[in-house]
C-alpha atoms as an extended CHARMM CRD file, in Angstrom:
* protein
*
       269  EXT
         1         1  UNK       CA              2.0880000000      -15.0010000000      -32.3520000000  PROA      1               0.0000000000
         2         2  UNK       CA              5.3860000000      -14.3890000000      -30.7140000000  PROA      2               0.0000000000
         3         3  UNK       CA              3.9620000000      -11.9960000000      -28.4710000000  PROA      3               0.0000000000
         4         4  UNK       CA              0.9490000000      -14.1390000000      -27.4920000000  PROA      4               0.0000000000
         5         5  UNK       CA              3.4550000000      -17.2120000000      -26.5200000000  PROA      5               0.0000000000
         6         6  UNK       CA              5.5110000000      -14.7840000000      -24.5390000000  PROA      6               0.0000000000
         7         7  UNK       CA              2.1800000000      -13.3940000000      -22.2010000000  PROA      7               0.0000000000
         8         8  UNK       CA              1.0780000000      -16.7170000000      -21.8260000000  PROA      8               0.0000000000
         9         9  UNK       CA              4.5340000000      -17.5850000000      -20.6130000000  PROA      9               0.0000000000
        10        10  UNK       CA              4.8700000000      -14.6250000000      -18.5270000000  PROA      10              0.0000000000
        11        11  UNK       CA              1.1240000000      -15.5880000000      -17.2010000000  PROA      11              0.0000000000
        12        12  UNK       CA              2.1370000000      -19.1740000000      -16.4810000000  PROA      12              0.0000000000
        13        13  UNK       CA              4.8720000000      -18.1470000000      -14.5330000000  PROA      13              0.0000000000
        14        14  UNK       CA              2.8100000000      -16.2220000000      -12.0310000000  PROA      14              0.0000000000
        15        15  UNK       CA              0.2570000000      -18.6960000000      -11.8120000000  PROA      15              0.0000000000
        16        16  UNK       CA              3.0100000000      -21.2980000000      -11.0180000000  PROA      16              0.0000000000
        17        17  UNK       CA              4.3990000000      -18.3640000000       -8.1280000000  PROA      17              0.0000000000
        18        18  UNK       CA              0.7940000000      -18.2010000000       -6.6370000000  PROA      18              0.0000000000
        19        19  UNK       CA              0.0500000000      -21.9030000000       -6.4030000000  PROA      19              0.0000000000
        20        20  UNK       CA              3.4430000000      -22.1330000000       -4.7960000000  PROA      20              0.0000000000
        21        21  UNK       CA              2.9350000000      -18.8580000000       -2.1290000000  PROA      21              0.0000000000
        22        22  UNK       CA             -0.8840000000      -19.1750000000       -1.8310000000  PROA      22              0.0000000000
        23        23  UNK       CA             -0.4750000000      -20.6080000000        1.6530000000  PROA      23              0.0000000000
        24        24  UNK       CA              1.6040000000      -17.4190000000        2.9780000000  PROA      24              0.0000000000
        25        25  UNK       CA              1.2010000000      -14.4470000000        0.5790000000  PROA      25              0.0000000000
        26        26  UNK       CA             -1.6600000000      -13.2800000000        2.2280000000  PROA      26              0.0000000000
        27        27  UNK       CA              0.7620000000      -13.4280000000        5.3260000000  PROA      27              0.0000000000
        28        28  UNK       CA              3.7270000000      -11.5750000000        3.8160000000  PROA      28              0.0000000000
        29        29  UNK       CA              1.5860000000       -8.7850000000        2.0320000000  PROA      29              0.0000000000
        30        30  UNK       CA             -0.4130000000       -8.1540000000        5.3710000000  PROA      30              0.0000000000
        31        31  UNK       CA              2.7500000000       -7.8050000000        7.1920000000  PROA      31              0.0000000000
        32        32  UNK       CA              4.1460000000       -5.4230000000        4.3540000000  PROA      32              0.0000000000
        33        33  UNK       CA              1.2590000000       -3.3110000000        4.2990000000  PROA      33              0.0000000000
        34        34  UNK       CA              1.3350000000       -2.7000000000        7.8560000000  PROA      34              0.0000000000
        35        35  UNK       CA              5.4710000000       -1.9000000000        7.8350000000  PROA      35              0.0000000000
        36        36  UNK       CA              5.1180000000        1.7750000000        7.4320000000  PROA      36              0.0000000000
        37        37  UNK       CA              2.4160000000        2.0850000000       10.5570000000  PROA      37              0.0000000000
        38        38  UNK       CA              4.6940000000       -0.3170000000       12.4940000000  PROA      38              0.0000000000
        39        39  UNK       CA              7.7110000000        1.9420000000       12.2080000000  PROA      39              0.0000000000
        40        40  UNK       CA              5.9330000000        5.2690000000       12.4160000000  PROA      40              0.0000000000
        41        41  UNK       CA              4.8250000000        4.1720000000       15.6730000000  PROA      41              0.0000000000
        42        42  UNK       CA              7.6660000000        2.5740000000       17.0740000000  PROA      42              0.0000000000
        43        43  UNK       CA              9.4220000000        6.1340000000       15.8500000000  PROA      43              0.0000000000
        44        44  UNK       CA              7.1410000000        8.2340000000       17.7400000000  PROA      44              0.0000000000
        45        45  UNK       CA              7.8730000000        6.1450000000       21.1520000000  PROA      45              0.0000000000
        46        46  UNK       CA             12.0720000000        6.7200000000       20.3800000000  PROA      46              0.0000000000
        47        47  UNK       CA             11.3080000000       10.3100000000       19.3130000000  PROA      47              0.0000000000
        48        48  UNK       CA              8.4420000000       11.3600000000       21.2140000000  PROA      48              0.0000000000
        49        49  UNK       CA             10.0500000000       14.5820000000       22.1940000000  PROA      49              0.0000000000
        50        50  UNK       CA             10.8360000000       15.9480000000       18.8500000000  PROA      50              0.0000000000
        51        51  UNK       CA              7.7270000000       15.0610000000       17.8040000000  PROA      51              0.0000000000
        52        52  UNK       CA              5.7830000000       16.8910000000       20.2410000000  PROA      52              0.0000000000
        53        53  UNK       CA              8.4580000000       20.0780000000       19.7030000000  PROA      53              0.0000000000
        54        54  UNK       CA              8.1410000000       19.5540000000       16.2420000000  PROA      54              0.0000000000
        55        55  UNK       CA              3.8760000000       19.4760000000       16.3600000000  PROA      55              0.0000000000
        56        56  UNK       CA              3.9560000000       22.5030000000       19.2520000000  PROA      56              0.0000000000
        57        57  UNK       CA              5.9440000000       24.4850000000       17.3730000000  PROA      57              0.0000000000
        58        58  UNK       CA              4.6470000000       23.9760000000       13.5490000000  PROA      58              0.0000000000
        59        59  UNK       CA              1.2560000000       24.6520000000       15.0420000000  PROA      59              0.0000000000
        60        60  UNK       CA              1.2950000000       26.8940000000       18.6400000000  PROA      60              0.0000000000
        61        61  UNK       CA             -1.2020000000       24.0680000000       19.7300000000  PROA      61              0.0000000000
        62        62  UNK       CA              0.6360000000       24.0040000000       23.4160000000  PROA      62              0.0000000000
        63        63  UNK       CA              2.0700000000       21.1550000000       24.9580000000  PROA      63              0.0000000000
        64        64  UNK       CA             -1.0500000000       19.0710000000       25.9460000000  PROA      64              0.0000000000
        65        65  UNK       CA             -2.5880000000       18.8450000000       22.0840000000  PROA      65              0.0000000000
        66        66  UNK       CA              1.2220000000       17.9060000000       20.9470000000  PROA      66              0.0000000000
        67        67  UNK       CA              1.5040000000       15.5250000000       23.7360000000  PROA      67              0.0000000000
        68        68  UNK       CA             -1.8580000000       13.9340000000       22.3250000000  PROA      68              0.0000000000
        69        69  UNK       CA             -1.0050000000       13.9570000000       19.0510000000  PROA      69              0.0000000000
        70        70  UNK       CA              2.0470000000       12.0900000000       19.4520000000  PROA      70              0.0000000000
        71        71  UNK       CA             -0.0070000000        9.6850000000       22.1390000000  PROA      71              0.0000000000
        72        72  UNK       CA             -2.4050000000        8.9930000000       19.5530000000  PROA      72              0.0000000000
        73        73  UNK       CA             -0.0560000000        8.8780000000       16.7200000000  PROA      73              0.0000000000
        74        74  UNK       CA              1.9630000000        5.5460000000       18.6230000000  PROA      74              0.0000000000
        75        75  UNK       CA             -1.1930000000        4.2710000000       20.3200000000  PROA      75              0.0000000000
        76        76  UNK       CA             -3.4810000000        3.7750000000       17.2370000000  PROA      76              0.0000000000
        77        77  UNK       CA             -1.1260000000        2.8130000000       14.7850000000  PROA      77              0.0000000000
        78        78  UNK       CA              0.8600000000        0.3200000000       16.8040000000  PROA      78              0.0000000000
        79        79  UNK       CA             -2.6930000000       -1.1490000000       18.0580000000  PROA      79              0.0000000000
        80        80  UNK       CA             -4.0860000000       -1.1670000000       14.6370000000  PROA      80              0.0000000000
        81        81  UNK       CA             -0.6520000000       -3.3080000000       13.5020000000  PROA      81              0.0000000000
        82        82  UNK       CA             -1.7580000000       -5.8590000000       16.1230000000  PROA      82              0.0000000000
        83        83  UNK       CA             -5.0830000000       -6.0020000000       15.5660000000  PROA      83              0.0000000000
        84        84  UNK       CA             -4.4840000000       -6.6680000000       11.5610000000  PROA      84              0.0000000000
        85        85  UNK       CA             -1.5190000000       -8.9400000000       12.3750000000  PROA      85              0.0000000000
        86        86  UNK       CA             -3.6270000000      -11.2210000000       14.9480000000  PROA      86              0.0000000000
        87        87  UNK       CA             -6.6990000000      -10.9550000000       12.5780000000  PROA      87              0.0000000000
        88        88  UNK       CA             -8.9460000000       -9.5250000000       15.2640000000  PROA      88              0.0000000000
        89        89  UNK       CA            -11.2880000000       -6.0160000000       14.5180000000  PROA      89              0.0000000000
        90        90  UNK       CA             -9.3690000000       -5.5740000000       11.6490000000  PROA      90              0.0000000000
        91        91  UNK       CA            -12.1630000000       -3.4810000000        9.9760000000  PROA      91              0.0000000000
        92        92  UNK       CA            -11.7210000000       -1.1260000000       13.2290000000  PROA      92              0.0000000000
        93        93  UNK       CA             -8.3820000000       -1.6810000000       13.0890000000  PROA      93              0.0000000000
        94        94  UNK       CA             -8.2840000000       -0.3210000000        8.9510000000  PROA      94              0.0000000000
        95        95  UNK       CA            -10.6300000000        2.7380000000        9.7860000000  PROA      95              0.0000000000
        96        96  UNK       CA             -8.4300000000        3.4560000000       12.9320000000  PROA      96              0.0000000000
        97        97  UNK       CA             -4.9770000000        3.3890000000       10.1690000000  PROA      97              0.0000000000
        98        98  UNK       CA             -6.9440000000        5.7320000000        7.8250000000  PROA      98              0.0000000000
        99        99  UNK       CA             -7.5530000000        8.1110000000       10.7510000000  PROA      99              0.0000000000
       100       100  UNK       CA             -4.0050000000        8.2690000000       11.2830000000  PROA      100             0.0000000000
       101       101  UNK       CA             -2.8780000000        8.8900000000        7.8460000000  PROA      101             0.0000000000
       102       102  UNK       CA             -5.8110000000       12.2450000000        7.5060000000  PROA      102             0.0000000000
       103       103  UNK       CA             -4.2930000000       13.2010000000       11.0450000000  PROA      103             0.0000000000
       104       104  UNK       CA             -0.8750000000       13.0130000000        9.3630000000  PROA      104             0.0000000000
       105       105  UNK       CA             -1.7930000000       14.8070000000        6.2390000000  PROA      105             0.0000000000
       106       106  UNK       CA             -2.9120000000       17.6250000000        8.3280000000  PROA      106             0.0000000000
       107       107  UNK       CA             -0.2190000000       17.7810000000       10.9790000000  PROA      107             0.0000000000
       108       108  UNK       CA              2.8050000000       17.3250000000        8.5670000000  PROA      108             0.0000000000
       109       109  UNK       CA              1.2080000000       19.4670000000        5.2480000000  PROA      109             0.0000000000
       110       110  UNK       CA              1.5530000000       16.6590000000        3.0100000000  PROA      110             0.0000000000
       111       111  UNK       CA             -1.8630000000       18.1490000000        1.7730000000  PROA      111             0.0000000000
       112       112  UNK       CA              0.4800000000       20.9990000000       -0.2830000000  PROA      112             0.0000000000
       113       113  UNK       CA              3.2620000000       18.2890000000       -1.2240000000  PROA      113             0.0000000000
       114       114  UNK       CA              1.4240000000       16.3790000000       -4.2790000000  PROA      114             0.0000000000
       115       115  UNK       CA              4.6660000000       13.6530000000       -4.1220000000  PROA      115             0.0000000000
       116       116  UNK       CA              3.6500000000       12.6420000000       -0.8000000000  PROA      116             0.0000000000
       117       117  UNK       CA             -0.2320000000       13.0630000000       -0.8810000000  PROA      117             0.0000000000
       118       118  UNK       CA             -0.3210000000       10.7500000000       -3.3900000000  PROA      118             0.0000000000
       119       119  UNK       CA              1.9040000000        8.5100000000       -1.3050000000  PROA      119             0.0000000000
       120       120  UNK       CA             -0.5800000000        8.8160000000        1.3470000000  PROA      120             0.0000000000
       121       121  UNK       CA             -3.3920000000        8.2550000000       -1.1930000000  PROA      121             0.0000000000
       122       122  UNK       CA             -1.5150000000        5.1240000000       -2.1190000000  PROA      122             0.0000000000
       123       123  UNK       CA             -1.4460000000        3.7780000000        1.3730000000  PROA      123             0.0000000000
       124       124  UNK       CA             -5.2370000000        4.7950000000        2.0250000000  PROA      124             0.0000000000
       125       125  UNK       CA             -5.2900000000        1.8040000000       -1.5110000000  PROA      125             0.0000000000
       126       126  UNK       CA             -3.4660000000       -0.5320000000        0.4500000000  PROA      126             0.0000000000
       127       127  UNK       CA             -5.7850000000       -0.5520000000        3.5770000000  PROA      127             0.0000000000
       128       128  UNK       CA             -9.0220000000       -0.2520000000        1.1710000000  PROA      128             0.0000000000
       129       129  UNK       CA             -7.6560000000       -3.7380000000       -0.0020000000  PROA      129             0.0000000000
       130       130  UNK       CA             -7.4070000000       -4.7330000000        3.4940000000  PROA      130             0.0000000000
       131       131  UNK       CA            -10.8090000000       -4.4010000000        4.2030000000  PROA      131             0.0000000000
       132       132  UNK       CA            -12.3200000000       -5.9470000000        1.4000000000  PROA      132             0.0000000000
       133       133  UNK       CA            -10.2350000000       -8.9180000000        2.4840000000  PROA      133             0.0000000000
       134       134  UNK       CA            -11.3060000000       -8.9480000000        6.1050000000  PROA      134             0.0000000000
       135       135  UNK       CA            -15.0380000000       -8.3610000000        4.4400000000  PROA      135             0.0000000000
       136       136  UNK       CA            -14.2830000000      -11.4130000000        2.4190000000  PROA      136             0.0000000000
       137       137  UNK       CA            -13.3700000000      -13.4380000000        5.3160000000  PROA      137             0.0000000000
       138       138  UNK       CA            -16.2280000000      -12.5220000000        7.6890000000  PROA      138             0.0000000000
       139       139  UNK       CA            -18.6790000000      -13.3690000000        4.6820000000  PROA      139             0.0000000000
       140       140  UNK       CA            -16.6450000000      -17.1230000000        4.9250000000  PROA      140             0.0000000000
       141       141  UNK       CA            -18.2460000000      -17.8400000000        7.9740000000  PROA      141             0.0000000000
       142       142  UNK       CA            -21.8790000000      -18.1560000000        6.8470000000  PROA      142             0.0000000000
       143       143  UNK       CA            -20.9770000000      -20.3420000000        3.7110000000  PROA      143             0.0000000000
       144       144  UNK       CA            -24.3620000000      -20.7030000000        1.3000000000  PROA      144             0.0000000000
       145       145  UNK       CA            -25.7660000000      -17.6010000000        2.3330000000  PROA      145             0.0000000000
       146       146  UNK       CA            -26.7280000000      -15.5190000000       -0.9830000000  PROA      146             0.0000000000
       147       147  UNK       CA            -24.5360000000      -12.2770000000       -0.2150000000  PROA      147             0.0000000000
       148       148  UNK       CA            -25.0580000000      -10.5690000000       -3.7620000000  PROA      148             0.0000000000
       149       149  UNK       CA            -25.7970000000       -7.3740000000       -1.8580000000  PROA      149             0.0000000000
       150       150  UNK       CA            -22.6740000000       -7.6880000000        0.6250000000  PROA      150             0.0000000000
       151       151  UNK       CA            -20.5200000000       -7.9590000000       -2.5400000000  PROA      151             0.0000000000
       152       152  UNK       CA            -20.5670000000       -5.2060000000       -3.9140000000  PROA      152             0.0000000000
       153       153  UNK       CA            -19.2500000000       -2.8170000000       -1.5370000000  PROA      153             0.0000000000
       154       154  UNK       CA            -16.0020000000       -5.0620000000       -1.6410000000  PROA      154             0.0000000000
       155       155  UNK       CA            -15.8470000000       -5.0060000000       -5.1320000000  PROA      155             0.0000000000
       156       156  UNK       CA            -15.5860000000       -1.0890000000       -5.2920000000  PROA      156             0.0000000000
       157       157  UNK       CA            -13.4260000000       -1.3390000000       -2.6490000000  PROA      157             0.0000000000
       158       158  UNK       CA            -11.0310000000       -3.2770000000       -4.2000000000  PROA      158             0.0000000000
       159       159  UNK       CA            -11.4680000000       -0.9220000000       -7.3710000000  PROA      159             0.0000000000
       160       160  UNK       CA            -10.5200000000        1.7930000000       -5.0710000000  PROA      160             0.0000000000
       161       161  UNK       CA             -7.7150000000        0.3810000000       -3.7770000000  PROA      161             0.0000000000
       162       162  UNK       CA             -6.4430000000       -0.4470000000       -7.1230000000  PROA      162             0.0000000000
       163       163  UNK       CA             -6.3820000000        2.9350000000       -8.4190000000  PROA      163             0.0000000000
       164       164  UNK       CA             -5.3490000000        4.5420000000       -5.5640000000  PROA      164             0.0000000000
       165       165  UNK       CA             -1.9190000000        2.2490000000       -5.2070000000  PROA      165             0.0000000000
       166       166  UNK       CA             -1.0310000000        3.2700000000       -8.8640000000  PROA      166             0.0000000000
       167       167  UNK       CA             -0.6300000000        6.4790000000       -7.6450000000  PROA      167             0.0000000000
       168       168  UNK       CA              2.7300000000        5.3510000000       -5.8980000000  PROA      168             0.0000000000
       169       169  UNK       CA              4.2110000000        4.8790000000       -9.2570000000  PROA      169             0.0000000000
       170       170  UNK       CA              2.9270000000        8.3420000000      -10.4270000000  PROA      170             0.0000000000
       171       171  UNK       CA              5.9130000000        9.7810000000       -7.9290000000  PROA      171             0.0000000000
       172       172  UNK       CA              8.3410000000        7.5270000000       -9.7510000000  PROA      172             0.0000000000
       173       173  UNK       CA              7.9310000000        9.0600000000      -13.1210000000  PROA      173             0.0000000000
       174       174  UNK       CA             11.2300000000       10.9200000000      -14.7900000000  PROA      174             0.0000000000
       175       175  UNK       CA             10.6860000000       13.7310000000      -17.0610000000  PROA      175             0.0000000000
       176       176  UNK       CA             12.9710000000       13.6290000000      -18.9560000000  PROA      176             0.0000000000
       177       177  UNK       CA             14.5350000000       12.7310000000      -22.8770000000  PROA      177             0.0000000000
       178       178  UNK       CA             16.8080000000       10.0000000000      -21.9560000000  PROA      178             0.0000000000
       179       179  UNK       CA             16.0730000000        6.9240000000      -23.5500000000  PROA      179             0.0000000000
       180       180  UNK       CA             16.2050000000        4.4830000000      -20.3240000000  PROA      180             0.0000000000
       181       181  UNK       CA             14.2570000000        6.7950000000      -18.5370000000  PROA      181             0.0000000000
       182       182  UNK       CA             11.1750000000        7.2470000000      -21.3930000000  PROA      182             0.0000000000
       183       183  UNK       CA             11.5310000000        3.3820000000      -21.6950000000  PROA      183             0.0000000000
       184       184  UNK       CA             11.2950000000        3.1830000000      -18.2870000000  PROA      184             0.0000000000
       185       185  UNK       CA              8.0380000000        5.7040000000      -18.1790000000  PROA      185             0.0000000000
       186       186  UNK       CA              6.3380000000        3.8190000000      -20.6970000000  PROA      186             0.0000000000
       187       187  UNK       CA              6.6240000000        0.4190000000      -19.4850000000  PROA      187             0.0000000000
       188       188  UNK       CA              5.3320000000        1.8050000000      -15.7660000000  PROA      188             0.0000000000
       189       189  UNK       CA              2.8740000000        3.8310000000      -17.0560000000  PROA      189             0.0000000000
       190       190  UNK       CA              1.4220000000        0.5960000000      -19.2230000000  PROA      190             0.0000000000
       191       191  UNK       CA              1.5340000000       -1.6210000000      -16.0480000000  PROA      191             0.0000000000
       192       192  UNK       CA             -0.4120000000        1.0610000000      -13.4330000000  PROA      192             0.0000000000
       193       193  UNK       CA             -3.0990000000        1.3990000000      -15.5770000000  PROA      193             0.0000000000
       194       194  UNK       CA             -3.2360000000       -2.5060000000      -16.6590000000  PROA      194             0.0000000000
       195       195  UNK       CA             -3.9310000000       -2.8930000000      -12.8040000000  PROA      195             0.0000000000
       196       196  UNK       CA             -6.2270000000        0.1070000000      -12.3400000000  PROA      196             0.0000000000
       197       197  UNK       CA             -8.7330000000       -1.3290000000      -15.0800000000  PROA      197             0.0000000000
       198       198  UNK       CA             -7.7760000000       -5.0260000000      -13.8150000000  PROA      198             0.0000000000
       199       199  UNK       CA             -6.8520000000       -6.4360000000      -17.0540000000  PROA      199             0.0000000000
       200       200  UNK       CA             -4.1450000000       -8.8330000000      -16.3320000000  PROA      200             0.0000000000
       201       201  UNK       CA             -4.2650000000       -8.0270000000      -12.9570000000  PROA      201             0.0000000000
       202       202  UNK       CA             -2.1160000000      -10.4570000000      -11.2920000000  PROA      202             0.0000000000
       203       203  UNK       CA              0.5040000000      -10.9710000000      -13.7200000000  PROA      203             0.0000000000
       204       204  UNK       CA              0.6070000000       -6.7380000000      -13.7700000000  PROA      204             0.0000000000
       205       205  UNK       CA              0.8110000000       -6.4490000000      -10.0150000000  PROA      205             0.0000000000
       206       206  UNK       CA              3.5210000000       -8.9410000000       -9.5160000000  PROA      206             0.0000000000
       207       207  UNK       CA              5.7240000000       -7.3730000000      -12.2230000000  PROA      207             0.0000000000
       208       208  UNK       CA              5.0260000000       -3.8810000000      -10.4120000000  PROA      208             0.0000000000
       209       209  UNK       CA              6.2030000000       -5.3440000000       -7.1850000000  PROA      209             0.0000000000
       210       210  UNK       CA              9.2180000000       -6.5420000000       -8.6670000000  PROA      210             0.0000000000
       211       211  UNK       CA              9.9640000000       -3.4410000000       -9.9140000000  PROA      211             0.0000000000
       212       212  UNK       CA              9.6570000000       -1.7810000000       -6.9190000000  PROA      212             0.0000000000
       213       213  UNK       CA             11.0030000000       -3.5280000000       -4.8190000000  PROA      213             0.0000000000
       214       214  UNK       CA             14.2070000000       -3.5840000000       -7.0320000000  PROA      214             0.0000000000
       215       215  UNK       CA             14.0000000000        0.7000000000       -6.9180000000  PROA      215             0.0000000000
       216       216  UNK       CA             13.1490000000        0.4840000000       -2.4210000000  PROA      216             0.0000000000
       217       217  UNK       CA             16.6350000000       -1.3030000000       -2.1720000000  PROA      217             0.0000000000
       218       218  UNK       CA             18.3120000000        0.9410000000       -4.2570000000  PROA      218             0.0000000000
       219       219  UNK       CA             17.6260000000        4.0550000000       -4.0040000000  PROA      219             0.0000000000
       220       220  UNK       CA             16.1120000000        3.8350000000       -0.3340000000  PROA      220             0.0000000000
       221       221  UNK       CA             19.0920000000        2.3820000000        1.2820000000  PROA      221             0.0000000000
       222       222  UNK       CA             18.7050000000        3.7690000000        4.6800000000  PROA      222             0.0000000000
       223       223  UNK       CA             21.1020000000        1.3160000000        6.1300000000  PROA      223             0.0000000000
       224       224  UNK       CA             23.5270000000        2.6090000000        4.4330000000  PROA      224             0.0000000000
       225       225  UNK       CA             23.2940000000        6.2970000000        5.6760000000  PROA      225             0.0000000000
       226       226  UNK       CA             24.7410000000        6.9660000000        9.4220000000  PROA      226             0.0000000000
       227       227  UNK       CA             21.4730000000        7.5370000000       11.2520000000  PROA      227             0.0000000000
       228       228  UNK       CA             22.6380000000       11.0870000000       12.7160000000  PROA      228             0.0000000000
       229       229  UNK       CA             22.2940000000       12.1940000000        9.2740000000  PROA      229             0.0000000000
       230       230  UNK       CA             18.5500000000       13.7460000000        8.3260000000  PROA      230             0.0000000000
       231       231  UNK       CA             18.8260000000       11.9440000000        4.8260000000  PROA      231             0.0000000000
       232       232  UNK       CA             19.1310000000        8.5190000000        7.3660000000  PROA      232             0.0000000000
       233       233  UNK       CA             15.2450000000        9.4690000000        8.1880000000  PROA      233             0.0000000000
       234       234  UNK       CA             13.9730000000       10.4650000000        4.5530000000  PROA      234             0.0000000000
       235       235  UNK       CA             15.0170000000        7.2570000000        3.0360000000  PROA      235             0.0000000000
       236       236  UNK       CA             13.9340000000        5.5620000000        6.0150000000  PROA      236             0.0000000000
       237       237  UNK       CA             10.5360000000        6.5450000000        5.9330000000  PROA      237             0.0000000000
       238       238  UNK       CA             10.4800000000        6.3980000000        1.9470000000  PROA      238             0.0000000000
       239       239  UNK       CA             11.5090000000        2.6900000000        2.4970000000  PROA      239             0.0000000000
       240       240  UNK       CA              8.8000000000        1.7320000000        4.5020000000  PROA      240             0.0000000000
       241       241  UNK       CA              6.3940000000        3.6870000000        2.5790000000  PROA      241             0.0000000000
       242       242  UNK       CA              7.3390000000        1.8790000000       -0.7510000000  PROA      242             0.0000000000
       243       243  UNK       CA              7.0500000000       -1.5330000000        1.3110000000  PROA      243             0.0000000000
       244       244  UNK       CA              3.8600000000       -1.0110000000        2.2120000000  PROA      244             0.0000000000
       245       245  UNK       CA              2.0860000000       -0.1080000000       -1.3120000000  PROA      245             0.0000000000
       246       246  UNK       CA              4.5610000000       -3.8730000000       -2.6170000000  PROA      246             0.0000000000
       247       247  UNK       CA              2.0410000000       -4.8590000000        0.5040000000  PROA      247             0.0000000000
       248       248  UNK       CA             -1.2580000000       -3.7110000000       -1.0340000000  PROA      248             0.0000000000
       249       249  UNK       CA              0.4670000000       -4.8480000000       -4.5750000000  PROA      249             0.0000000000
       250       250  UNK       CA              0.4990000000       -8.7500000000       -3.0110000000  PROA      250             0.0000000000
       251       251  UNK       CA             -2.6740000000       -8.5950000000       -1.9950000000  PROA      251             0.0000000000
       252       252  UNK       CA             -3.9280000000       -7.7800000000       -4.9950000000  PROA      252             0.0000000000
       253       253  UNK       CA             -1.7660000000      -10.3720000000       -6.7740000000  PROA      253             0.0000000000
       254       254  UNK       CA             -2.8870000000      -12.8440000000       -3.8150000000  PROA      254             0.0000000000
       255       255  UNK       CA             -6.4990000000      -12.3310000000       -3.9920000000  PROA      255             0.0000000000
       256       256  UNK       CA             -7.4380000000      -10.7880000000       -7.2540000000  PROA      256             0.0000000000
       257       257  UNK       CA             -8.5160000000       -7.8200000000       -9.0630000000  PROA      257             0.0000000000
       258       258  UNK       CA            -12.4640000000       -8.4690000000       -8.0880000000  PROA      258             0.0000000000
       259       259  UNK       CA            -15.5440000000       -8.0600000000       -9.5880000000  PROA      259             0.0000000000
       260       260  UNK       CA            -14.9950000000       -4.3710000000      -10.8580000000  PROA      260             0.0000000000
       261       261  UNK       CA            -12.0630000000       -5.5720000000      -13.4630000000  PROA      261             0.0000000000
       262       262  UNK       CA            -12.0200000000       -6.2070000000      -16.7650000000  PROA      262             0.0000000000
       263       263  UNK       CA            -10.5110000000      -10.0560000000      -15.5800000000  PROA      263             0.0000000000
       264       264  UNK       CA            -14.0120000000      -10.6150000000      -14.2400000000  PROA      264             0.0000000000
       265       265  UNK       CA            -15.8900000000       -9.1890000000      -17.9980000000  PROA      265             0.0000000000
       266       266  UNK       CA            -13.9190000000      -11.5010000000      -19.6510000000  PROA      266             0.0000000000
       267       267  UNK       CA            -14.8270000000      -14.3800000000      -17.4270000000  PROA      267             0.0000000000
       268       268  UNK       CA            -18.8210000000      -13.3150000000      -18.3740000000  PROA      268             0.0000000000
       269       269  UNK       CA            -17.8180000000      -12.6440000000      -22.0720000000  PROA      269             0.0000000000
């Protein structure tokens, strides 16, 4: 009974946070999810020469294919961060941003490096969120229109995303025997999959994004690192990484697990 009175508590107080934010969470996760393209792009204009170096010489492509990679690299992902920002051609704008992170994958090999593939992965969540939103939106504009049919597609793609942002917290995992850290394990572990299945979806995803955002301040503190240093750059782009799956996490706090969840069953049940 306790533990009952204690959900329902922890479930009122995230209703009582959306009813309160519903007017600019939308806003703030949008702006989130797109903080990691934002500052990859605006890195490759103040860097665009060790970039190119770095692509030339990883790969012997010569210096036009680096030039175009890193010309590409700022061009689509600081158009696609308009585009999603000023709500126009987002759905070109979210297939442009996955484009970008399969070009990455390749030109960095992340594809050996399971940490930051399923980083990637987890991003690839957050913009599969994205478009079911923008899907959700364009349906808005022909109010009473049966759309059964359209539905669906953004239901699995909010599915999708949902698993895939989990993945994030599959890098945060600590093998080993302490106690904090097993606590620690278990607890994350119960939440990911609460929100991959969508049972208690929003009251999961907001607890997850307090979490993480608690672990991006601490131990991503790029501010605090001189930025001559290399490490300066790893937390940095951890940082924005981690902001932008908290990004794909509000969105999914701010519009719902969908129809794939078992939130929806129960509403049937």
């Amino acid at each position: 009974m306790a533990q009952n009175d204690l959900m329902s508590s922890a479930e009122d107080v995230a209703d009582q946070f959306l009813r309160v934010t519903k007017q600019y969470l939308p806003h703030i996760a949008r702006l989130c999810l797109i903080s990691t393209f934002l500052e990859d792009g605006i890195r490759m204009w103040f860097q665009w020469s060790d970039q190119k170096d770095y692509i030339e010489t990883s790969w012997g492509c010569g210096f036009f294919l680096a030039t175009l990679f890193v010309l590409i690299n700022l061009l689509g992902q600081l158009g696609g961060c308009i585009l999603i920002l000023s709500r126009n051609f987002v759905q070109y704008a979210c297939f442009g941003l996955f484009g970008i992170i399969a070009l990455q994958t390749v030109a960095y090999s992340i594809l050996w490096d399971p940490k930051f593939l399923m980083r990637n992965l987890a991003l690839g969540g957050g913009l599969l969120l994205l478009l079911a939103e923008s899907r959700s939106e364009g349906r808005s504009m022909f109010a009473g229109v049966p759309t059964m049919r359209e539905s669906s597609p953004k239901q699995y793609m909010q599915l999708g995303g949902r698993v895939l942002l989990v993945l994030m917290f599959m890098t945060l995992l600590h093998f080993d025997t302490s106690f904090l850290s097993i606590l620690q394990n278990l607890v994350g572990t119960a939440l990911i999959v609460l929100v991959a299945i969508g049972f208690k979806t929003k009251l999961a995803a907001l607890t997850l994004v307090i979490w993480l955002l608690a672990i991006n301040v601490y131990f991503n503190a790029f501010w605090t690192i001189p930025a001559y240093r290399p490490m300066h750059d790893f937390l940095k782009y951890d940082f924005f990484q981690t902001t932008s799956v908290i990004g794909g996490l509000l969105l999914v706090v701010a519009l719902g697990p969908g129809g794939v969840s078992m939130d929806e069953k129960k509403k049937e049940w």
